[in-house]
Every structure is written in structure tokens, then in C-alpha cells.
C-alpha positions as CSV (number, residue, x, y, z in Angstrom):
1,X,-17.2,39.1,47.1
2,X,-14.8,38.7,44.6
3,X,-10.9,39.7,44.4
4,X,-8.7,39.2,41.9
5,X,-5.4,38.3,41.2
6,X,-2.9,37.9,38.1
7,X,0.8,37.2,38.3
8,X,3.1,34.8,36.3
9,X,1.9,31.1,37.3
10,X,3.8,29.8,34.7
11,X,7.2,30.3,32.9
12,X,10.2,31.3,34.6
13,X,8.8,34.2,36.7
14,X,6.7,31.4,38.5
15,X,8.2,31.0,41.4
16,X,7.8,34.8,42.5
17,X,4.2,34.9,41.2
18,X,2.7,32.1,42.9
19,X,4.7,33.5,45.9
20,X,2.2,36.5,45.3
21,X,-0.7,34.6,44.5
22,X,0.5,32.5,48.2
23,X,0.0,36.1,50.1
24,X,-2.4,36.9,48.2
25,X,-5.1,33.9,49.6
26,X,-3.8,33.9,52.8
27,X,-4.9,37.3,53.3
28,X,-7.9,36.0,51.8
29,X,-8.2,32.8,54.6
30,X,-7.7,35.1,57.1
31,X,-10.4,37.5,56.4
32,X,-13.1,34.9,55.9
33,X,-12.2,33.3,59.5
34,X,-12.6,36.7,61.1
35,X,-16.4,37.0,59.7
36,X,-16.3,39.8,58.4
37,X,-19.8,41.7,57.8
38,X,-20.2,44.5,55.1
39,X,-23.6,46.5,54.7
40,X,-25.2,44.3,57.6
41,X,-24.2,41.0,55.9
42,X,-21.2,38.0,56.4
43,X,-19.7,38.1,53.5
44,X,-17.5,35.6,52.1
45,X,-14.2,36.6,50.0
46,X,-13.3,34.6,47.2
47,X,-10.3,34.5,45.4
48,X,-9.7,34.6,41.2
49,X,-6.2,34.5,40.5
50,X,-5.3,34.3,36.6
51,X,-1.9,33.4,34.9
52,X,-0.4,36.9,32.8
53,X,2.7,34.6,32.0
54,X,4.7,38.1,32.3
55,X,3.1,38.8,28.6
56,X,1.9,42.8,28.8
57,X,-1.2,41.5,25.9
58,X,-2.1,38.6,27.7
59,X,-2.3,40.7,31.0
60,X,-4.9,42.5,29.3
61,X,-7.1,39.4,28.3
62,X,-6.9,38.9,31.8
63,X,-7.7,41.7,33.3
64,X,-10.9,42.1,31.1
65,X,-11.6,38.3,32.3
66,X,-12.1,39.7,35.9
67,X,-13.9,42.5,34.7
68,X,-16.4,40.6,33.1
69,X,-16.2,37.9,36.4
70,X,-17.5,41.6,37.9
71,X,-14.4,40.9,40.7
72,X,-14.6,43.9,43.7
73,X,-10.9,44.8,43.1
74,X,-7.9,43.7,41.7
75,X,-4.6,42.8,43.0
76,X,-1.7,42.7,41.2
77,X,-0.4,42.6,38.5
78,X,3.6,41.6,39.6
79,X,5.1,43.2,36.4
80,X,5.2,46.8,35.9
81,X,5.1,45.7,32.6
82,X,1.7,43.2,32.5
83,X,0.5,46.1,35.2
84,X,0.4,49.3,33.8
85,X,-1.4,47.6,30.0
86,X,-4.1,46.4,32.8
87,X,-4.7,49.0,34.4
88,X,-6.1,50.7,31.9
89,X,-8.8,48.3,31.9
90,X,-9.5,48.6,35.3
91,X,-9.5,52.2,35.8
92,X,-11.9,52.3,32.7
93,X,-14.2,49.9,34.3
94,X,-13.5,52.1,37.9
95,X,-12.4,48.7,39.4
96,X,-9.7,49.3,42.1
97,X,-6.5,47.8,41.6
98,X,-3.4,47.7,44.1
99,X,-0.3,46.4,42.8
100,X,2.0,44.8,45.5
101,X,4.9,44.6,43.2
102,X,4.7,46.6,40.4
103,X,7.2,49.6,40.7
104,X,7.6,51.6,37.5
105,X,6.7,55.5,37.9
106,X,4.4,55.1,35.1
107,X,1.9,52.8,36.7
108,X,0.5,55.6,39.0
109,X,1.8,58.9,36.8
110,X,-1.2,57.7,34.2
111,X,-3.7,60.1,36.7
112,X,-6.1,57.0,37.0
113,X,-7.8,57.2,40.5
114,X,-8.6,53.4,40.6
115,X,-4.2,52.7,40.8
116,X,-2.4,52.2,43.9
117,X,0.5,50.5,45.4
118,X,1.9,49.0,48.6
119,X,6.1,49.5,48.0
120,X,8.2,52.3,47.0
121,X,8.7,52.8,43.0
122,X,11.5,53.1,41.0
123,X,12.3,56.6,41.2
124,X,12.7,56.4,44.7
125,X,14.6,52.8,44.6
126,X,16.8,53.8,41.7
127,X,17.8,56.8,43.5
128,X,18.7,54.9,46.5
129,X,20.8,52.4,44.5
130,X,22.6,54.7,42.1
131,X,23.5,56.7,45.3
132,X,24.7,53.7,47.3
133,X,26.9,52.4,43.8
134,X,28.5,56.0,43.6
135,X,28.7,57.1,47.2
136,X,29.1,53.7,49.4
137,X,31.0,51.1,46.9
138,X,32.6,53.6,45.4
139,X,31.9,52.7,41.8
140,X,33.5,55.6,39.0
141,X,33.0,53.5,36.0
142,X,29.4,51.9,35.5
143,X,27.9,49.6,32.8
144,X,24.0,49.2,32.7
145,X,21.6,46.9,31.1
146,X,18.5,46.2,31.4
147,X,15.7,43.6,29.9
148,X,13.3,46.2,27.9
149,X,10.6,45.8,30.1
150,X,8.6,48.5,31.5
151,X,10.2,47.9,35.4
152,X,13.8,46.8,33.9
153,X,14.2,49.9,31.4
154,X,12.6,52.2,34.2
155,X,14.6,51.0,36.8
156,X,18.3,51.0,34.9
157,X,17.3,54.8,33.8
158,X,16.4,55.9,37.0
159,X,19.8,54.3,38.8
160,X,22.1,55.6,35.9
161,X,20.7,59.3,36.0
162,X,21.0,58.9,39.9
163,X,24.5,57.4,39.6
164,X,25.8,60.2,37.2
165,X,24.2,62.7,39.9
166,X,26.5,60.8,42.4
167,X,29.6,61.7,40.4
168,X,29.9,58.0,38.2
169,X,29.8,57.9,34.8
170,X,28.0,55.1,32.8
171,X,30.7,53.6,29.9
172,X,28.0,51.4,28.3
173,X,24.0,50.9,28.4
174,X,22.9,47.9,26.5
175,X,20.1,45.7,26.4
176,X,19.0,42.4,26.3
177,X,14.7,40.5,26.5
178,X,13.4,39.4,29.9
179,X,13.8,35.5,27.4
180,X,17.4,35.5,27.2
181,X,20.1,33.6,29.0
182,X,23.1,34.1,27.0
183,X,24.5,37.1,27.9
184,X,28.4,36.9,26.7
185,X,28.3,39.0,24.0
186,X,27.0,41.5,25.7
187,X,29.1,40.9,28.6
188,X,32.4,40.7,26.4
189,X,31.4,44.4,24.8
190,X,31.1,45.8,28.6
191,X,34.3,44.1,29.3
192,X,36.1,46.1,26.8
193,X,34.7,49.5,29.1
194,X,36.6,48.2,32.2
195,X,33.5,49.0,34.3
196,X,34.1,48.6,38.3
197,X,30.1,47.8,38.7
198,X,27.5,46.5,36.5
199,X,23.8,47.4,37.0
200,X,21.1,45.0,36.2
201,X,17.6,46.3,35.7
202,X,16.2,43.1,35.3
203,X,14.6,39.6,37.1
204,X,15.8,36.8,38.5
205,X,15.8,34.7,35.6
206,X,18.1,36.6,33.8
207,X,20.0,37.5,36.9
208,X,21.5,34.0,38.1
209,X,22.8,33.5,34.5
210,X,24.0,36.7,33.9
211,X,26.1,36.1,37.1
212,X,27.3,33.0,36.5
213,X,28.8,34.3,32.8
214,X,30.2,37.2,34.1
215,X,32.2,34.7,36.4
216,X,33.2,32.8,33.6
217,X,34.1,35.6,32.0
218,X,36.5,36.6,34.6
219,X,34.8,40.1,34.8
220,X,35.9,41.2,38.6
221,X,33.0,43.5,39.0
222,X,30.8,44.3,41.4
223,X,27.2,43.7,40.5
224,X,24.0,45.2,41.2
225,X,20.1,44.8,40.8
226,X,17.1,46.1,42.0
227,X,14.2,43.8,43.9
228,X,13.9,41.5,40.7
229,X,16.9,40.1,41.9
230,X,16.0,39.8,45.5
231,X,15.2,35.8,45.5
232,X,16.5,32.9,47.4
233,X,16.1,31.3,44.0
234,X,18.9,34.0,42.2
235,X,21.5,32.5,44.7
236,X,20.1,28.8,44.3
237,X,20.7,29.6,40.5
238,X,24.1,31.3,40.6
239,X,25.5,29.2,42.8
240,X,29.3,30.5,44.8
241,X,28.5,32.9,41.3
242,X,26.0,35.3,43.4
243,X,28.5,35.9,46.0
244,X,29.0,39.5,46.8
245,X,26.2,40.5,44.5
246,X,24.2,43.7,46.0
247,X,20.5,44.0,45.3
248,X,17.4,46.0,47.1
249,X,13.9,45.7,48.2
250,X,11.5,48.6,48.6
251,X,10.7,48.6,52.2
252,X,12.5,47.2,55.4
253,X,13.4,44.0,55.9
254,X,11.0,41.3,56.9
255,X,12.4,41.0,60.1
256,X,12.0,44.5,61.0
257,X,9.0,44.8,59.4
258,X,5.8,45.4,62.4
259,X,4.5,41.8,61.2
260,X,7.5,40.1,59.6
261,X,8.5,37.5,61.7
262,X,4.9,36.4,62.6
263,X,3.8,36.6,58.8
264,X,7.3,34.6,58.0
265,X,6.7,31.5,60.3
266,X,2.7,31.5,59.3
267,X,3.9,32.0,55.4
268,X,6.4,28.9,56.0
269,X,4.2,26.2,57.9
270,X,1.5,26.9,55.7
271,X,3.4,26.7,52.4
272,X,6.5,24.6,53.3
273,X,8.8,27.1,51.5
274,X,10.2,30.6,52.5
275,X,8.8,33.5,51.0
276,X,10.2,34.4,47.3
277,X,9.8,38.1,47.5
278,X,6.3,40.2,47.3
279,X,4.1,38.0,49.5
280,X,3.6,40.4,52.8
281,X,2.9,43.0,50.2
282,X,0.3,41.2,48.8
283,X,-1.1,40.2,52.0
284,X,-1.0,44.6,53.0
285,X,-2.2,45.3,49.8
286,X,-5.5,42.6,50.4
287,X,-6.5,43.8,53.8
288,X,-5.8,47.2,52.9
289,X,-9.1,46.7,50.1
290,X,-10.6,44.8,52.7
291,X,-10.6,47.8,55.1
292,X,-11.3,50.3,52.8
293,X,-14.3,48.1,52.1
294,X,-15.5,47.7,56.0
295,X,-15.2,51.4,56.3
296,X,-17.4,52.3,53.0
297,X,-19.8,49.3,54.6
298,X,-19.8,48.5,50.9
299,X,-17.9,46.3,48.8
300,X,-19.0,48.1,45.5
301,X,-15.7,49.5,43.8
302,X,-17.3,53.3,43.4
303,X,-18.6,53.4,47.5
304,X,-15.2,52.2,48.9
305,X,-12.8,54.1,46.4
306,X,-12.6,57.0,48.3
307,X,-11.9,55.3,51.4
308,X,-9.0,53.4,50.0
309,X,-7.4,56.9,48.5
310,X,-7.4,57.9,52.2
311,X,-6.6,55.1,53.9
312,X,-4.3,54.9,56.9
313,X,-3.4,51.1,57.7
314,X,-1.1,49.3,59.9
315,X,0.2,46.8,57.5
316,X,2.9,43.5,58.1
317,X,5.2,45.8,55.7
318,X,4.2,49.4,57.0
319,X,2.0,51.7,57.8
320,X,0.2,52.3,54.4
321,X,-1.2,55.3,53.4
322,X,-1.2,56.6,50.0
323,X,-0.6,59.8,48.2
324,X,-3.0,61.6,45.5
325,X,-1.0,59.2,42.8
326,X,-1.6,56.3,44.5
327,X,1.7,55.9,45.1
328,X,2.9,54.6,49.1
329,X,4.0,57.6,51.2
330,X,7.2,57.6,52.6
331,X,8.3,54.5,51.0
332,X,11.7,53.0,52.1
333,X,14.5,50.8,50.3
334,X,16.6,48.5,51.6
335,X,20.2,46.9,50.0
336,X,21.3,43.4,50.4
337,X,24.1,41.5,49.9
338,X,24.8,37.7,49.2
339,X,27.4,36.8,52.0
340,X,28.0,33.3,52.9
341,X,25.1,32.2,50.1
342,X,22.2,34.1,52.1
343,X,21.4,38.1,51.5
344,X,21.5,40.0,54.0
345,X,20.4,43.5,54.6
346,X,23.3,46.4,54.7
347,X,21.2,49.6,55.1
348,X,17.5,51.0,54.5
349,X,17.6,54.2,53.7
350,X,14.5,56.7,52.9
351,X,11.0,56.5,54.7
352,X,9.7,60.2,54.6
353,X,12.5,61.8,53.1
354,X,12.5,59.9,49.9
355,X,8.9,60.8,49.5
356,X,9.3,64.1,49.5
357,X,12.7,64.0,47.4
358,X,10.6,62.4,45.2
């Protein structure tokens, strides 16, 4: 049986997409020591895990490379933006995918029935974050940017019309490429605005830099992102810069989660490294097809389809079901902060609620 994979393996979205591709086989480990039988037979899982490089065309030569590998299912992409391109691909060969990291709306509002995810999207998480910006720091005056990509643009749209809801108002929304790292133009125009926060719809990469300029820049703002900038690596990167910065993750934090701190000490001694930021999802988002596969007894993507549309699983993350978009029900988002160089959480906030204010 095949499963695969695609995340960035190189470039500078690496380090988050080989921690995918990490959760990803040992999900993968596990189920092949357990013995698994399907239709009467041991099967053996084996994992394919291809390089997108964060490039929405290349993610398409991928995906059509594990089509034609005739992979069981698909997880993955990490980019909303390498994702939704794919998916296409997949739905038209009825291969099911499950992203455990892609979080624009329009991944599942394309009305394929081979999409799903294991984390809230953006229009719940941008909600949450514009509301927190408004309501909690207090923020009047906001500037936004965002990288162009499918998850940054999504993301930044759905916090500022959230954040305007809240009573803020957004003095500038400008742009930059998920490439750059010279943001001071950009950051010297937003200046002019006299913005108390600045939102980020964006990744890492862009993040520490970003950061580190607007420090330089002696902008005293608060600043804000959504789960691209979630990484031990931001704060490695920024240095005393990513003090005070405020980001989220969809979901609740690992150590609260039903299987964090057992999947965080396993993750560590067999990878030497803490996890980046999407791992327990992709190990949820494996054993979910896994299970949707033992209770088809069939690994054929048509037989065990249905099952995984209805699917009720008690993941490391959550419980997981999904609703008729594919889309995780009752999804919830948590904010951090950086304090004393480490983030940690401040409030989760939605679970069933969000889903249906959704």
C-alpha cells in the first residue's frame, strides 16, 4: 500500500516540511508494527514523499507523479498554495488527499469529495486573531501584509475583515513574495500610518526578518501572524527581535492535546529535534486514512472514501471528524506569545462554536 506525501524538502520552508514528512512516516512506522490486515491480508504501508519546493506548478508535477506511482491516498500538501493546484489532480483521479496543514477556505470550498483536512482553516483562525488584535490587545490602528500566496493573502483578508468587525481600522494593506527578505520599504511606508499592530499573513522565512527590520526601524508595534509563524526556528531567527510577537496555531496546544506529550517525547528521541509545527497533524491525518481503510476492509481510494467522509477518530490533536466540505468540525485556535525567547500559549478559543460561526 502506498501513501503519499509532498511538502517543501528544500528551500527555506524546509525545516517545517520535513517536520511533516517526520510525522508523516512515523505514523507510517507505527502502523506497519501493529500488522495491520486489510481485505484478509498483512499489508505493508509504504511511504512516497516528494519535494513541491512551495512552487504551486511544481506541486502539480508532483502530484501527477503519485498518481501515476497509483499511491492509495495523499497527504499533504503543507501550502495552501502548492495544495489546492494539486488537488485538482487528485480529486480528478478520486485519490483521497488530507492536508495536515493547508488552511485556506478555498482548498475544501472547490466541492471535491476526495479533500479533507485535520486543523481549522483560515476563516475560522483569521476570525479568532482579528478578534483577539481588536478586542484583547486593544489594537485601533492596523497595518496588514501579506506574501501573495494562497494561505498568506487568505489569511491577512480574513483577520482584517474580522478586525474591522472588532471595531479597528486597517491604515495600510501591502504586499510583498513568500522570496523576499527586505522588507524596509514597505515597513517605512507603514511607518508613516502610525499603526499600533502589524499583521503578517505570511511564513516563517519572511517572519524572523521582517521582525528583526521592524526593530531596526524603531517601529514600536505589536506584531502578529498566523501559524506560518508558529516555529521555534522564527525566534532562532529573530533573535531578542521576536520578543512579544503574538502568533496562533489551529488547535490546542501540544501539551493539552489527548496525545501531545506522549507524541512530543516519541517525536524528539526519534528525530533528535523538537517538533517544527504540523507533525501531530500529519501523524492524525495518516492514521485517520489508515482507519478509514480498515473499516472499508479495502485500501482502494473509491471503497474507503465514504468511510473517511464519516469518520469519527480519536486523534493526538483531536477528535477528528469531518464536515460535508471536508473541512475539521469544531476546529479550535490557539494564540501564543514569544516571552522569555519561547512561545507560549495565552488562550484557545473556538472548538464547536467556531464551527458553527463559521
Amino acid at each position: 500500500m502506498k501513501i503519499g506525501a509532498s511538502a517543501p524538502l528544500t528551500g527555506p520552508q524546509a525545516h517545517i516540511g520535513k517536520d511533516n514528512e517526520n510525522g508523516t512516516r512515523m505514523a507510517i512506522e507505527d502502523a506497519n508494527a501493529k500488522g495491520i490486515t486489510i481485505g484478509g491480508k498483512k499489508v505493508r504501508f509504504e511511504l512516497l514523499s516528494e519535494d513541491d519546493q512551495t512552487d504551486p506548478k511544481t506541486a502539480t508535477i508532483v502530484a501527477q507523479k503519485l498518481v501515476d506511482a497509483r499511491v492509495n491516498g495523499v497527504i499533504g500538501h503543507l501550502n495552501s498554495g502548492t495544495t489546492i493546484p494539486a488537488s485538482r489532480i487528485y480529486s480528478d483521479n478520486g485519490i483521497p488527499q488530507i492536508s495536515p496543514s493547508a488552511t485556506a477556505v478555498g482548498y475544501t470550498a472547490q466541492g471535491f469529495k476526495t479533500t479533507f483536512r485535520v486543523m481549522a482553516n483560515d476563516g475560522q483562525q483569521g476570525k479568532v486573531l482579528g478578534e483577539f488584535a481588536a478586542k484583547n490587545l486593544g489594537a485601533k490602528k492596523i497595518a496588514v501584509l501579506d506574501d501573495r500566496t494562497a494561505y498568506g493573502q487568505g489569511l491577512a483578508d480574513e483577520f482584517a475583515k474580522s478586525a474591522q468587525a472588532s471595531g479597528a481600522q486597517i491604515v495600510a494593506h501591502e504586499y510583498t513574495t513568500d522570496k523576499a527578505v527586505d522588507f524596509t520599504a514597505v515597513l517605512t511606508s507603514i511607518k508613516g500610518k502610525k499603526p499600533d499592530l502589524v499583521f503578517f499573513g505570511g511564513m516563517d522565512p519572511q517572519g524572523a526578518p521582517m521582525l528583526k527590520q521592524l526593530k531596526a526601524l524603531a517601529l514600536d508595534v505589536k506584531f502578529m501572524m498566523g501559524d506560518g509563524g508558529y516555529t521555534p526556528k522564527l525566534i532562532d531567527n529573530a533573535g531578542a527581535a521576536a520578543e512579544g510577537a503574538y502568533a496562533s496555531l489551529p488547535g490546542v496546544p501540544l501539551d493539552q492535546m489527548p496525545g501531545g506529550k506522549d507524541f512530543s517525547q516519541r517525536y524528539e528521541a526519534k528525530y533528535k529535534q523538537p517538533i517544527q509545527l504540523y507533525a501531530p497533524y500529519c501523524y492524525d491525518a495518516v492514521n485517520v486514512m489508515i482507519t478509514a481503510m480498515q473499516q472499508a476492509d479495502s485500501a482502494e481510494p473509491a471503497e474507503y472514501l465514504p468511510m473517511l467522509a464519516k469518520i469519527a477518530y480519536d486523534g493526538v490533536t483531536a477528535k477528528i471528524t469531518f464536515d460535508d466540505k471536508g473541512d475539521l468540525k469544531g476546529g479550535a485556535v490557539t494564540l501564543y506569545q514569544v516571552q522569555q525567547g519561547k512561545w507560549q500559549p495565552l488562550q484557545t478559543m473556538g472548538g464547536e462554536a467556531l464551527a458553527e460561526a463559521r
